[in-house]
MIDOSE-1310 file (N, C-alpha, C; in nm, 2 decimals, decimal comma, always signed):
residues 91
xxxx	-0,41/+0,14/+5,02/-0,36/+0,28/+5,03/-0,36/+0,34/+4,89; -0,48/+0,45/+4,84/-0,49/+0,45/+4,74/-0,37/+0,61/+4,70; -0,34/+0,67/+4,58/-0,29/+0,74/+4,60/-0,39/+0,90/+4,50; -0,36/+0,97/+4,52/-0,45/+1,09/+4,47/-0,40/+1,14/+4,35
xxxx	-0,46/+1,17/+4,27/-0,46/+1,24/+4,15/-0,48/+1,37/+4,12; -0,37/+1,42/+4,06/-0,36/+1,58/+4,10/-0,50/+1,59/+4,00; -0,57/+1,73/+4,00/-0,68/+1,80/+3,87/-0,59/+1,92/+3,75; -0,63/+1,90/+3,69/-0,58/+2,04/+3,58/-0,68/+2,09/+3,55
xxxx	-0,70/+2,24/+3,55/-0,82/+2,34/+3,54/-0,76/+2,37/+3,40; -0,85/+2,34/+3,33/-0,86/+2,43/+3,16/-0,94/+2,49/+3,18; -0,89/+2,70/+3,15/-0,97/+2,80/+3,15/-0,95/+2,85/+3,01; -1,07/+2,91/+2,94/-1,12/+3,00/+2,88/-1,13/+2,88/+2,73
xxxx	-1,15/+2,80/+2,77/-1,19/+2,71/+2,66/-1,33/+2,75/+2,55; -1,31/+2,78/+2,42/-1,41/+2,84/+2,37/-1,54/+2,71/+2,36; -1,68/+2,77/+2,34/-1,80/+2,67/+2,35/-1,78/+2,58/+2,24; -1,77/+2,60/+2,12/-1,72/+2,54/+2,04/-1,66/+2,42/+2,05
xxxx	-1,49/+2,46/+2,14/-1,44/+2,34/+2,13/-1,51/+2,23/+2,23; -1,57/+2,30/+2,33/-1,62/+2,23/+2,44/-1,74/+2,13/+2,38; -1,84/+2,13/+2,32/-1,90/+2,13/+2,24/-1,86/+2,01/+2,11; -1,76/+2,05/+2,06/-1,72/+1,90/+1,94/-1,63/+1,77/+2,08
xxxx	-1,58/+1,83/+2,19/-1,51/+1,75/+2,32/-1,63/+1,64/+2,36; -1,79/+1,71/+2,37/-1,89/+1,64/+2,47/-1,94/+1,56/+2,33; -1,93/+1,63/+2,24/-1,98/+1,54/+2,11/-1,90/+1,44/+2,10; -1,77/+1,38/+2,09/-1,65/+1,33/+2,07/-1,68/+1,22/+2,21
xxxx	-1,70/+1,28/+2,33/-1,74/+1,21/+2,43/-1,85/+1,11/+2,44; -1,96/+1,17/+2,37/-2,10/+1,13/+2,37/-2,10/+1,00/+2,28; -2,03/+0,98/+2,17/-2,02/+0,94/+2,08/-1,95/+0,77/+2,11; -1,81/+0,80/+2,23/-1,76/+0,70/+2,27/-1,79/+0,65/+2,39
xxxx	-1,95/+0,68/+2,47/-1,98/+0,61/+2,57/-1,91/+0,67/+2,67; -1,83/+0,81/+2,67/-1,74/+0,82/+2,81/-1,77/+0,97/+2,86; -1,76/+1,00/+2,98/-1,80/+1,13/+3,03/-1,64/+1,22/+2,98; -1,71/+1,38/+2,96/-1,62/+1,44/+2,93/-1,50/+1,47/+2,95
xxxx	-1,44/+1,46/+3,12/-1,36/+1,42/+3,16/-1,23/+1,30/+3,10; -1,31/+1,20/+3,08/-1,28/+1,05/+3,06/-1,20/+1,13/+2,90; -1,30/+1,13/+2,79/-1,27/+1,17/+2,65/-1,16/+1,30/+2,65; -1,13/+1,37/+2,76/-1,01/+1,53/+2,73/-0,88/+1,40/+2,76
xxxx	-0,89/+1,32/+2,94/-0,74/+1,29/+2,93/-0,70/+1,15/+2,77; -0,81/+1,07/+2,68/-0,81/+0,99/+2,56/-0,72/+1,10/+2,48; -0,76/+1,23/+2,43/-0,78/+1,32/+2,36/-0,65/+1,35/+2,40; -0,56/+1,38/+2,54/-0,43/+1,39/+2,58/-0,36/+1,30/+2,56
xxxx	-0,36/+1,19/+2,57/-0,28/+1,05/+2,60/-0,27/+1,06/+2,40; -0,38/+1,07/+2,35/-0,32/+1,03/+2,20/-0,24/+1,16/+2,17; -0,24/+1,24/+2,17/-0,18/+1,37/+2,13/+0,00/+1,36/+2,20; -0,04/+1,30/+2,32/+0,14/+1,28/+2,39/+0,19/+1,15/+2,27
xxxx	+0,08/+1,07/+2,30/+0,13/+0,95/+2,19/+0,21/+0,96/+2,06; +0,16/+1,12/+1,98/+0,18/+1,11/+1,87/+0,30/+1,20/+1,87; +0,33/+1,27/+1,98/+0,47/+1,34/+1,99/+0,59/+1,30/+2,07; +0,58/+1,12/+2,05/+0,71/+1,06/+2,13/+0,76/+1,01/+2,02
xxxx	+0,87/+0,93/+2,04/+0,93/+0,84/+1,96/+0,95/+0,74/+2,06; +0,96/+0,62/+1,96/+1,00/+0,51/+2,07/+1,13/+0,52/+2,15; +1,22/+0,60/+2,20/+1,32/+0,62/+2,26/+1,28/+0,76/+2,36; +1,15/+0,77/+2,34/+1,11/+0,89/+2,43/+1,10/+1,06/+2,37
xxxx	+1,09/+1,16/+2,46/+1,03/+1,30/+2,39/+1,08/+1,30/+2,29; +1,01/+1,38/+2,16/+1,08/+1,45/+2,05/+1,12/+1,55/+2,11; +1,23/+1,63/+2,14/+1,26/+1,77/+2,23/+1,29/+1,88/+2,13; +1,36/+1,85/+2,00/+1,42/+1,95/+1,93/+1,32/+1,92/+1,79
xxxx	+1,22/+1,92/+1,76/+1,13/+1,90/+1,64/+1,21/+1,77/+1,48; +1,13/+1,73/+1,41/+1,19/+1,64/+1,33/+1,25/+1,74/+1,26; +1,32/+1,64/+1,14/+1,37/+1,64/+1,02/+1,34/+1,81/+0,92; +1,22/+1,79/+0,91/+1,17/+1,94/+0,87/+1,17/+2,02/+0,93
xxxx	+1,17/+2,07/+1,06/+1,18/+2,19/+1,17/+1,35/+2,17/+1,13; +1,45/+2,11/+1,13/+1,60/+2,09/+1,13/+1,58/+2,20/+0,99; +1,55/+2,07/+0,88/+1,60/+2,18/+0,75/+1,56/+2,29/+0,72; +1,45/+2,33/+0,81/+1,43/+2,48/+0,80/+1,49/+2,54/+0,87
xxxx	+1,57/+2,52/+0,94/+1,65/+2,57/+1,07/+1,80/+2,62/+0,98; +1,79/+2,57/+0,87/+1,91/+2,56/+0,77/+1,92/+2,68/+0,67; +1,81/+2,75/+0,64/+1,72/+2,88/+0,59/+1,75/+2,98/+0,73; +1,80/+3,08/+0,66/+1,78/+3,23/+0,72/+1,59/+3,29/+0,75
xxxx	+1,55/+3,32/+0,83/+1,42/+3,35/+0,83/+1,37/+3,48/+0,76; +1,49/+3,58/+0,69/+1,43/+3,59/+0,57/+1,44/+3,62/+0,45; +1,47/+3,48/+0,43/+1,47/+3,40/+0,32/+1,41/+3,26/+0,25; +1,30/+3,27/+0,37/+1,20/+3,16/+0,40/+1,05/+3,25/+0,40
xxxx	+0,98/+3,11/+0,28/+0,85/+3,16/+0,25/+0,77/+3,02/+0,24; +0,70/+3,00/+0,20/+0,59/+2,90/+0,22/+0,66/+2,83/+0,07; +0,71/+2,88/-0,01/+0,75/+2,85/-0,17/+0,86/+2,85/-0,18; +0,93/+2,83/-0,09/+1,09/+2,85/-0,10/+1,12/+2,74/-0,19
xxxx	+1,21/+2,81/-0,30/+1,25/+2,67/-0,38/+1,42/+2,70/-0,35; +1,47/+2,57/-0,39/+1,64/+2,66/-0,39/+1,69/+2,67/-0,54; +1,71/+2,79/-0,58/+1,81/+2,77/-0,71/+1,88/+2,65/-0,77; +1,88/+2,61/-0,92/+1,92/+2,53/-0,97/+2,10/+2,55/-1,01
xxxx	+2,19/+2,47/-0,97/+2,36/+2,53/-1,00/+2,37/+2,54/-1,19; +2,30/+2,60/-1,25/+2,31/+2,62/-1,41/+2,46/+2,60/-1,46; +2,55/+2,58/-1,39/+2,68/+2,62/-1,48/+2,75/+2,50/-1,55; +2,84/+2,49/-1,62/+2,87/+2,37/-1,73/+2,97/+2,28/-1,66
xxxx	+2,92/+2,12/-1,68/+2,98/+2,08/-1,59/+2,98/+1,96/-1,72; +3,10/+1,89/-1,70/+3,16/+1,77/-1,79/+3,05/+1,65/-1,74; +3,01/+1,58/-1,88/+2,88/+1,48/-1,86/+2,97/+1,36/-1,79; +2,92/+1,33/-1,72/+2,97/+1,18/-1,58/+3,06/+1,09/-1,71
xxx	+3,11/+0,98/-1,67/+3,20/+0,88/-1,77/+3,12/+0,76/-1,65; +3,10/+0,64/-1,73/+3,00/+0,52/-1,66/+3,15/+0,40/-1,69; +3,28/+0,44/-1,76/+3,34/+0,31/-1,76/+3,44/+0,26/-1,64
């Protein structure tokens, strides 16, 4: 009793990408088909963690989250606290 596998229609895929996909396919012995779900499985691969989905983005999607959006630029530095502060004691 075998069981069925749904299809997924990808529309409007530009020739291009279709094109580096059959190249990418050609390349590993596997029909085009075979090389999109490889091309899916690594892509899901690389957005899990070992406890399962990433759902809220890492560490950097967070600390940007911590920035007002506008006050966020590709260069965002944050200001240095310049003011005089008593040098540390080490005894």
């Amino acid at each position: 009793m075998g069981s069925e596998m749904p299809d997924i229609l990808l529309r409007d895929v530009s020739p291009e990408l279709k094109r580096q996909i059959e190249d990418l396919a050609h390349g590993h012995n596997r029909s085009l088909s075979s090389e999109i779900k490889m091309l899916l499985k690594s892509a899901l691969s690389q957005s899990t963690r070992a406890r399962g989905v990433r759902l809220t983005g890492g560490l950097g999607t967070k600390l940007k989250g911590l920035i007002s959006a506008e006050d966020w630029t590709d260069d965002f530095v944050q200001p240095r606290d310049k003011s005089e502060r008593p040098l540390p004691t080490f005894e």
